[in-house]
C-alpha positions as CSV (number, residue, x, y, z in Angstrom):
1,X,4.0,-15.5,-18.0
2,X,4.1,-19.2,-19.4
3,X,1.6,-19.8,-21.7
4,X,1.1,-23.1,-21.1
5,X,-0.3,-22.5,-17.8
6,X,-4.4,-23.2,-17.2
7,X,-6.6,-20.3,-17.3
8,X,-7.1,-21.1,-13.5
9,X,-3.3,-21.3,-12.9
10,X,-2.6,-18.4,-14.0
11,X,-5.4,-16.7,-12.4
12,X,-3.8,-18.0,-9.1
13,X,-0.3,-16.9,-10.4
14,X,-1.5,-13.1,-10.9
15,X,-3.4,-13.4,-7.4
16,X,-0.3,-14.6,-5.3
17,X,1.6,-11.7,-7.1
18,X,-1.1,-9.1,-6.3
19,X,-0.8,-10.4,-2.9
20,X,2.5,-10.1,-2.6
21,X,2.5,-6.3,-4.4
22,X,0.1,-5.7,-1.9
23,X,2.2,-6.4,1.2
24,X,4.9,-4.6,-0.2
25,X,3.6,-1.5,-0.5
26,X,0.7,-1.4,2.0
27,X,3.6,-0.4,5.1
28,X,5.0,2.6,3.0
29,X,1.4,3.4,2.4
30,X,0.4,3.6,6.3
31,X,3.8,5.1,7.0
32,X,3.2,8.1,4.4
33,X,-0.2,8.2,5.9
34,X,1.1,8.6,9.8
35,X,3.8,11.4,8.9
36,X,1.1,13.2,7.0
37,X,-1.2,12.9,10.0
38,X,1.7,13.7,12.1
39,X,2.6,16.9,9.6
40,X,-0.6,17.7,9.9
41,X,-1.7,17.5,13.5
42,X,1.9,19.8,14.3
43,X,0.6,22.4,11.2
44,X,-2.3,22.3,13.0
45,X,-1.1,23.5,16.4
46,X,1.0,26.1,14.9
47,X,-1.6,27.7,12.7
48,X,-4.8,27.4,15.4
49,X,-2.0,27.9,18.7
50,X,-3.7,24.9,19.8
């Protein structure tokens, strides 16, 4: 972090690197969440024989 950035610079610095954090790991998140739906839904119809 440079510190002779503006208070309001580097509040838009952190912002655009949340952002990008954000779209990095958001798609591993909803693909963890679809094979544990997916894991879950064929658990499902072996436990219930549904």
């Amino acid at each position: 972090m440079d510190p002779t950035l503006s208070p309001s610079e580097r509040k838009k610095a952190v912002r655009n690197a949340g952002i990008a954090l954000f779209a990095i790991i958001l798609p591993w998140i909803l693909l963890g969440l679809t094979f544990m739906v997916l894991f879950v839904l064929s658990s499902a119809h072996h436990i219930f024989g549904l």
